[in-house]
C-alpha distance (Angstrom), angle and dihedral (degrees) to the residues before:
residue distance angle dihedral
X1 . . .
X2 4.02 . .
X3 3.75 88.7 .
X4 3.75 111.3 124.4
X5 3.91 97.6 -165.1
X6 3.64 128.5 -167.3
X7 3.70 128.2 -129.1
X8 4.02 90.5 -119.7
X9 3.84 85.2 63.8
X10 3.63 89.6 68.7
X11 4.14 99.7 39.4
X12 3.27 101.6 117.3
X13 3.58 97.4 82.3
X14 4.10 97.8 175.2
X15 4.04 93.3 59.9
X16 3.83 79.5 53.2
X17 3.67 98.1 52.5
X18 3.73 94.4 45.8
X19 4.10 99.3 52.6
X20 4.24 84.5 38.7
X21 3.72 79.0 61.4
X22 3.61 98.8 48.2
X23 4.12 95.1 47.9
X24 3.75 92.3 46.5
X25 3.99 82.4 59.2
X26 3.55 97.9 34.6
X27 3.69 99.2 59.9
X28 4.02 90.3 61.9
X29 3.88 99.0 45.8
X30 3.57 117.4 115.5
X31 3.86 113.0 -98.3
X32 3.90 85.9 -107.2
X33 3.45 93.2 56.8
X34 3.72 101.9 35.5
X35 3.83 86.6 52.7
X36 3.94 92.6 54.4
X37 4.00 89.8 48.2
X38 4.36 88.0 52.8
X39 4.21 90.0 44.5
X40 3.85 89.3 51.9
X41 3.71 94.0 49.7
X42 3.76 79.6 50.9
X43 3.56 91.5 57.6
X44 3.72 91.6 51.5
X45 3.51 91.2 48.4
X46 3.84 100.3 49.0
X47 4.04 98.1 41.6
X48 3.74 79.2 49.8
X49 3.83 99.4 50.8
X50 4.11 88.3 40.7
X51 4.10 92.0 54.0
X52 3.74 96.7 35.3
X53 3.82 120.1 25.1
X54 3.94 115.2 63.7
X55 3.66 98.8 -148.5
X56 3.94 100.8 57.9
X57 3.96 84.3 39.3
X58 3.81 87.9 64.9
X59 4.18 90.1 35.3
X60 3.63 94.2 53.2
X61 4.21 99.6 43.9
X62 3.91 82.0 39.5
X63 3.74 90.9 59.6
X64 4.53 88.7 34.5
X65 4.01 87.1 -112.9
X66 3.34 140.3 153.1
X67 3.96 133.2 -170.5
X68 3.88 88.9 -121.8
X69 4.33 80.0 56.2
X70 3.97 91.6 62.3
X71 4.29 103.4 64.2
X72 3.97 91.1 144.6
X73 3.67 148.2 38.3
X74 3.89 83.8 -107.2
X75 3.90 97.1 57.9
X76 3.80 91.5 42.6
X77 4.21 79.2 66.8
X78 4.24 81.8 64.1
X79 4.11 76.7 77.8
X80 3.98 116.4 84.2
X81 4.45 105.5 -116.7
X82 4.29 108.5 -90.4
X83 4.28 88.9 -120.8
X84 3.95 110.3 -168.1
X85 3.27 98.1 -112.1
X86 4.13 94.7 52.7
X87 3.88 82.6 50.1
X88 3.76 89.5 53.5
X89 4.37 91.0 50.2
X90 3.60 88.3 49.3
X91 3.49 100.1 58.2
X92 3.73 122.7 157.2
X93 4.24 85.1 1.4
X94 3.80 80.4 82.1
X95 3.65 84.6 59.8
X96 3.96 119.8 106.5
X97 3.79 111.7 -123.0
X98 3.78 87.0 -129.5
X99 3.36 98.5 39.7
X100 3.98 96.3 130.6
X101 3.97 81.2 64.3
X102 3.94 88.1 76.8
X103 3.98 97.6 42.8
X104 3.94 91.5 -120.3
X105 3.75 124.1 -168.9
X106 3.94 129.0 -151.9
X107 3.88 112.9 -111.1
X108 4.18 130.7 171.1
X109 3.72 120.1 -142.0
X110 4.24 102.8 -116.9
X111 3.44 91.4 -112.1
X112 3.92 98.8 -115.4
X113 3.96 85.8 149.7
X114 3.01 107.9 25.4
X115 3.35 157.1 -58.0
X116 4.48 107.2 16.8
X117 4.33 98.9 -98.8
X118 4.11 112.6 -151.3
X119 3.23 127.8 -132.3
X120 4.41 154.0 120.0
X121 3.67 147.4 -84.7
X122 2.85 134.3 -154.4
X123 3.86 138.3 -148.8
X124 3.70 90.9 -120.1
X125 3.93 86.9 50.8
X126 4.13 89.8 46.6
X127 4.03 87.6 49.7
X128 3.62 82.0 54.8
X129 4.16 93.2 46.9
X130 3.71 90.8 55.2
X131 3.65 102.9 44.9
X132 3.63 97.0 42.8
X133 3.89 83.2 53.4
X134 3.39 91.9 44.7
X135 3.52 97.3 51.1
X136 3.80 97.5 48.3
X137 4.16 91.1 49.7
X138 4.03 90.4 48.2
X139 4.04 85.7 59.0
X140 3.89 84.1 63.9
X141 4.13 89.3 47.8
X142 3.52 91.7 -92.5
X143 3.75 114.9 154.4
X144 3.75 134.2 -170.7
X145 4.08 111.4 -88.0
X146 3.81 95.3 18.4
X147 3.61 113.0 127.3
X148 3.79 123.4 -102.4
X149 3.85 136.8 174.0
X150 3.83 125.6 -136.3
X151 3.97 132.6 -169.0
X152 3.75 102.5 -127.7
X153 3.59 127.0 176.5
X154 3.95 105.7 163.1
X155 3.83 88.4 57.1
X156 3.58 86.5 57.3
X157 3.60 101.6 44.1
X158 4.07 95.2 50.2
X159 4.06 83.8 55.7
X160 4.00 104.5 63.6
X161 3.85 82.2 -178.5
X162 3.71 90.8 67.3
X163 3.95 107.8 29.1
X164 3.94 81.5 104.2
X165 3.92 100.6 51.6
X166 3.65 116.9 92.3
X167 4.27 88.1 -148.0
X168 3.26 151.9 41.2
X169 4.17 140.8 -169.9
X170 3.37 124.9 -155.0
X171 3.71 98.5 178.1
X172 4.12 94.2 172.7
X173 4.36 81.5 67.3
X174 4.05 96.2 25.7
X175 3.48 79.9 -121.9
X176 4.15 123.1 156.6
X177 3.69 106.7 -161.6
X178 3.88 115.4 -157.1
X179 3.83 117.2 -154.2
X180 3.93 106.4 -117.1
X181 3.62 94.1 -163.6
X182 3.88 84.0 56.9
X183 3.82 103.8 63.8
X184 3.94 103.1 131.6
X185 3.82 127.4 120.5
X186 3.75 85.4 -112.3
X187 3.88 90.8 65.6
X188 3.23 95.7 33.0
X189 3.90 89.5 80.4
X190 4.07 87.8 57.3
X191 3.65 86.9 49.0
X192 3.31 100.3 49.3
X193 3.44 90.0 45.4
X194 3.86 94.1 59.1
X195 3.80 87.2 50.4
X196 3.49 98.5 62.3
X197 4.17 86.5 40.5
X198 3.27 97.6 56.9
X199 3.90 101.7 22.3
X200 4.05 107.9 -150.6
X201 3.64 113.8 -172.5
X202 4.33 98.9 -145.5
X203 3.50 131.0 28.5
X204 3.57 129.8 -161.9
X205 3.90 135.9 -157.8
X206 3.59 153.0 129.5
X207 3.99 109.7 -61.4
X208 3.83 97.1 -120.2
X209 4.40 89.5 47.5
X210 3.84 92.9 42.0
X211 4.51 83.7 54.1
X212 3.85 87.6 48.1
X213 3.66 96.5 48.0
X214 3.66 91.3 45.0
X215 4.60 89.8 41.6
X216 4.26 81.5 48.6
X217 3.65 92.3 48.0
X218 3.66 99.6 48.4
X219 3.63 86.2 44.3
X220 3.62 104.5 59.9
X221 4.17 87.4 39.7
X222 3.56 107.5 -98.3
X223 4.11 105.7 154.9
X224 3.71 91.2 155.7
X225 4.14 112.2 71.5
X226 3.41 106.0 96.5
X227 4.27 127.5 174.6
X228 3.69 139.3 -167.1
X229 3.96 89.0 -131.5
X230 3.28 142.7 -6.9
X231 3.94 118.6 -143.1
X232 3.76 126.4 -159.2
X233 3.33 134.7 -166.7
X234 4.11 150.3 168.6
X235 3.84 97.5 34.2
X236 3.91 145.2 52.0
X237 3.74 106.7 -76.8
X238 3.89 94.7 -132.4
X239 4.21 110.9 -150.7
X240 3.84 89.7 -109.1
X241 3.73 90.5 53.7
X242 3.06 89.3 50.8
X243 3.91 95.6 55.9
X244 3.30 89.8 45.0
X245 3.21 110.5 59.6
X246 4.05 93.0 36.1
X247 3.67 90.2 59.6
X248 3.85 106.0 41.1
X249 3.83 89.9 40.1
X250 3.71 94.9 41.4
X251 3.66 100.9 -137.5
X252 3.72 143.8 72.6
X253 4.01 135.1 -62.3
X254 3.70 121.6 -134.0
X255 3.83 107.8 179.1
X256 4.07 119.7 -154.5
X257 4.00 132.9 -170.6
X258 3.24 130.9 -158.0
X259 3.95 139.8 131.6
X260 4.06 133.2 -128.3
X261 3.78 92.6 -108.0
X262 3.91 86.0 59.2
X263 3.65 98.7 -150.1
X264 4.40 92.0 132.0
X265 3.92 130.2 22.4
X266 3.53 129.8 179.7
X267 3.61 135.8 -175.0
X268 3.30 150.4 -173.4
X269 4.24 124.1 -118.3
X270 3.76 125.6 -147.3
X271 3.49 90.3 -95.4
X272 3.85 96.8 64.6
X273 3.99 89.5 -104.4
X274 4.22 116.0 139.9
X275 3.92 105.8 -133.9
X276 4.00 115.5 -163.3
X277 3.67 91.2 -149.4
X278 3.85 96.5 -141.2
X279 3.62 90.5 -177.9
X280 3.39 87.8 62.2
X281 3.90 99.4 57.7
X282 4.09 136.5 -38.5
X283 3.71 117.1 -89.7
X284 3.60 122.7 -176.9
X285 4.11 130.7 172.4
X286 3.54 123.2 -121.9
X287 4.07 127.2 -171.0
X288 3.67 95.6 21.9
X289 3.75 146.7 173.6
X290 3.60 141.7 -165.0
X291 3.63 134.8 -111.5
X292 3.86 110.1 -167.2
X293 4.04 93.0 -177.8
X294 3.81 83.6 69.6
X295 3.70 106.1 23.2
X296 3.92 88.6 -126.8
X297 3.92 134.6 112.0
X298 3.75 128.2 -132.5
X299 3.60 116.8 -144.8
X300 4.21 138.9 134.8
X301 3.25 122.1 -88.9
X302 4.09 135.6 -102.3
X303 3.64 125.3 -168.6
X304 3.42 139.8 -156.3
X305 3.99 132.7 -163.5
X306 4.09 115.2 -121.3
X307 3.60 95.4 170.5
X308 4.20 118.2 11.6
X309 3.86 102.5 97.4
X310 3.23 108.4 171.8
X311 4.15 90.4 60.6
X312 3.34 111.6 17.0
X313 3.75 123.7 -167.4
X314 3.67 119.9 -153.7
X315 4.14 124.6 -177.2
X316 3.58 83.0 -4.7
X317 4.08 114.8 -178.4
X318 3.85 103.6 -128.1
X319 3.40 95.0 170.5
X320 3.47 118.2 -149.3
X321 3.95 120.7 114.0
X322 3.83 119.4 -101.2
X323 3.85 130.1 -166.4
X324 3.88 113.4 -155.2
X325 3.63 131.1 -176.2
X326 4.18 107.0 -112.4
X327 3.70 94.9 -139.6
X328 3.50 133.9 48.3
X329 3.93 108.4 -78.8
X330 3.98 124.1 -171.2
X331 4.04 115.2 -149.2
X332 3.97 107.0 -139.0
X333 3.81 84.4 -113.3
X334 3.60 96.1 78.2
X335 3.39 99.3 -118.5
X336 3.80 118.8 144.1
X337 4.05 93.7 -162.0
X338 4.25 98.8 112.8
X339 3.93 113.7 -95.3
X340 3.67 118.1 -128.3
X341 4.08 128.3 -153.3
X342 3.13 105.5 -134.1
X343 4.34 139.1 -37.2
X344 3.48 117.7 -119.1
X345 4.00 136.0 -150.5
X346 3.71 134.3 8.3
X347 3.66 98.3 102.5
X348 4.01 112.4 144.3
X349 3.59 136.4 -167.4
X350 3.82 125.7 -96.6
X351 3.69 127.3 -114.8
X352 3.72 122.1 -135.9
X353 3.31 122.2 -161.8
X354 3.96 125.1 -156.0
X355 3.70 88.7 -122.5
X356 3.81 90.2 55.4
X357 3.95 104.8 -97.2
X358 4.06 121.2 142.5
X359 3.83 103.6 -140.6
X360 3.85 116.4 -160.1
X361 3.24 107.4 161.1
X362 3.82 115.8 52.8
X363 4.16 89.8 130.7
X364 3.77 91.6 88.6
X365 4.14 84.2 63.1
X366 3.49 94.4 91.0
X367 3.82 91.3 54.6
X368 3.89 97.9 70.3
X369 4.62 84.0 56.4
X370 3.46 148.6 60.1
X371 3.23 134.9 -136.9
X372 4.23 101.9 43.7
X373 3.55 127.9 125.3
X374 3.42 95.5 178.7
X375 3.55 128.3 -8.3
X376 4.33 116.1 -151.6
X377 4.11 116.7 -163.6
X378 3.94 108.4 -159.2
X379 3.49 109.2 177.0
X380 4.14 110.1 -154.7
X381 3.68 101.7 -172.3
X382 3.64 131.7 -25.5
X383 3.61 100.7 -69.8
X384 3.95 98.2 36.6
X385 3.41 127.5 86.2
X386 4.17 132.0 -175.1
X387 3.31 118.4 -165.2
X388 4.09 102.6 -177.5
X389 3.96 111.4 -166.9
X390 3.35 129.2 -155.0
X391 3.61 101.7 -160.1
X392 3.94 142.3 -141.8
X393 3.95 122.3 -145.1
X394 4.49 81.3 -97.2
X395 3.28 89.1 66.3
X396 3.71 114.3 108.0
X397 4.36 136.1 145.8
X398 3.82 88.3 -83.0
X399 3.62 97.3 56.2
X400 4.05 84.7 35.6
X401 4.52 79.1 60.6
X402 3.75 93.1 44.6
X403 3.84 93.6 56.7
X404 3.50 93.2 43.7
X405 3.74 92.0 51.3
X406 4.12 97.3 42.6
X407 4.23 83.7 47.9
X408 4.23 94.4 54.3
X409 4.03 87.7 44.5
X410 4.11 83.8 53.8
X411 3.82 90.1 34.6
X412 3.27 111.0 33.8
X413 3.78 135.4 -120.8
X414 4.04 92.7 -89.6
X415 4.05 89.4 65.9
X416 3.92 110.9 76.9
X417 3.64 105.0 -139.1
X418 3.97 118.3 -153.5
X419 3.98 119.3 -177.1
X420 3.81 119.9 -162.7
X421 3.38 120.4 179.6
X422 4.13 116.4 -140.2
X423 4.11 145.3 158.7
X424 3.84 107.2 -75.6
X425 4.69 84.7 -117.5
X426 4.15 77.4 68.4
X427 3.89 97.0 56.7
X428 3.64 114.9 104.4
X429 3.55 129.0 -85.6
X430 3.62 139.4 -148.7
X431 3.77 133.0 -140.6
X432 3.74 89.2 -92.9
X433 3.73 92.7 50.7
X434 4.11 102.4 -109.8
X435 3.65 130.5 124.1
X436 3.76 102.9 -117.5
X437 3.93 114.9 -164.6
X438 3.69 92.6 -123.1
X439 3.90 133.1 27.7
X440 4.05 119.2 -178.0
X441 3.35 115.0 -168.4
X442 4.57 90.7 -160.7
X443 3.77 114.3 85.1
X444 4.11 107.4 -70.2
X445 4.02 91.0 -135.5
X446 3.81 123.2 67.7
């Protein structure tokens, strides 16, 4: 999640309290009752969005419904899917009329998939954020105030002060930031000595980081960093990550998914099960087939807001590809949340750097500008970089500058950085036809 929150986001600690409460419970309930508590959050959600949002007012007379008309997960399917794109026309229409009631705050997707999607959060849906995370970490042991390390590079790159410091304390969260535009074996000796310093007991990144850290670490011949758990998120957690990181960081890996808009999370227990957290959010799977070997289907995802009033989503198209068990299956941990086979998609290419860096998350680039519709990194060799543009009528030659500068502070100045700008047919393709944010053309492992 790019989201660099604040601590006043989460000051209001009894609403916190309350839904921690309610998830601790939740999680146990038997998958009757569990499903009753997500269809009456549904029923908030839709009399909500009928009364209060002007686009799913004119959706739901369009289609002659009413909330009282959608009681299941099979009548929601009356309502058309929520693709990007539509979400993008809509605009503010998606916009509760009393939005300012829930203190919302303008975010952008990353762009991973495309082209960067607006839209709001509210405080209800950052409660939400934190206890869900909250949650998940306390099934590792994790407990509120302990200390925990996390490999950061938007922090980083919205502090020009810092892009050049390996570490960072933020002693207010017991939080030890780790530069992710600073994964090298050189740094890896500062970071490693900041880990022992300061001693955090988790540590949380993106999949493809938390392998690099771990590959720099071993590398440069640290064998004593050790951690309670590792957590990844935002990408596939390959096999060899996996190994990776659970034997240079001593400790085990429980993957999560989930998605800015916040309409599905899942996560992974300490037993290795996948839990679709369905108190979380309601995720169905559209355009599906069967695998009888595994008694699962395969289908991509749809979303739907329990919790984010001030913009809710409904039957919204998240994208990636989901595998799900077609019966009922129990994980040996007891919990009654749904377990899910396996998450599909999202994997991205690494960045190398001349000076021997491992770049993963150049997405959030086109955050810091205006003016991109979609922003494509093809690395050429190791000191060539193309950033291809497909611009928006803000784009102009001093917003062309300001992405060049943000991408040598995240590059460095030994990688020659070229931007062309160009129709979104000329991006580059892969062999299966998509448009992936970043292409290297080096070797993707170390």
């Amino acid at each position: 999640m790019a989201i660099d929150f604040k601590i006043l986001d989460f000051a209001h600690p009894l609403s916190i309290l309350k839904l921690r409460r309610t998830l601790e419970r939740t999680q146990w309930l038997p998958p009757g009752d569990l499903e009753a508590y997500q269809l009456e959050r549904l029923q908030r959600i839709l009399r909500h969005a009928y009364n209060n949002v002007p686009y799913y007012r004119r959706l739901f007379d369009r289609h002659d419904l009413k909330p009282a008309d959608l009681q299941s997960m099979a009548d929601l399917k009356k309502l058309p899917v929520l693709t990007k794109d539509e979400a993008r026309r809509a605009g503010n229409s998606l916009h509760a009329k009393n939005a300012y009631r829930y203190l919302p705050k303008p975010h952008t997707t990353s762009g991973t998939t495309g082209r960067p999607l607006e839209f709001l959060l509210d405080r209800g849906s950052n409660t939400l954020e934190f206890v869900y995370y909250w949650r998940h970490w306390s099934w590792a042991g994790y407990r509120l105030g302990d200390k925990f390390a996390e490999i950061s590079t938007n922090h980083f790159l919205r502090r020009p002060k810092l892009i050049d410091t390996a570490t960072a304390w933020q002693p207010h969260l017991r939080r030890l930031l780790l530069n992710g535009a600073r994964v090298s074996k050189r740094h890896a000796l500062d970071m490693a000595k900041e880990i022992r310093r300061r001693k955090p007991r988790f540590i949380k990144g993106l999949a493809s980081t938390l392998f690099y850290l771990a590959f720099c670490l071993e590398e440069a011949g640290v064998r004593d960093i050790s951690f309670r758990a590792a957590f990844s998120t935002g990408e596939v957690l390959s096999k060899a990550y996996r190994e990776k990181i659970a034997s240079v960081l001593k400790c085990t890996v429980m993957d999560s998914y989930g998605h800015m808009e916040r309409t599905a999370a899942i996560s992974q227990c300490q037993l290795g099960g996948y839990h679709l957290n369905s108190d979380y959010g309601m995720m169905e799977l559209i355009r599906t087939t069967s695998s009888s070997a595994f008694g699962t289907i395969i289908g991509r995802s749809v979303g739907t807001s329990l919790y984010n009033y001030a913009m809710p989503l409904i039957r919204y198209d998240i994208g990636d590809i989901i595998e799900m068990y077609t019966e009922p299956t129990r994980c040996r941990c007891g919990r009654s949340l749904p377990l899910v086979r396996t998450v599909r998609g999202r994997t991205q290419d690494i960045i190398k750097t001349p000076d021997g860096r491992y770049i993963t998350a150049a997405f959030i680039l086109p955050e810091f500008v205006s003016g991109v519709g979609f922003a494509q990194f093809v690395q050429e060799s190791r000191g060539h970089m193309q950033i291809l543009v497909v611009p928006t009528d803000d784009w102009n030659p001093d917003e062309q500058e300001k992405l060049k500068n943000c991408a040598g502070r995240l590059l460095g100045a030994s990688m020659r950085v070229e931007i062309r700008t160009v129709r979104q047919s000329e991006l580059v393709s892969d062999s299966t036809g998509k448009q992936p944010v970043v292409i290297s053309k080096l070797k993707a492992e170390p």
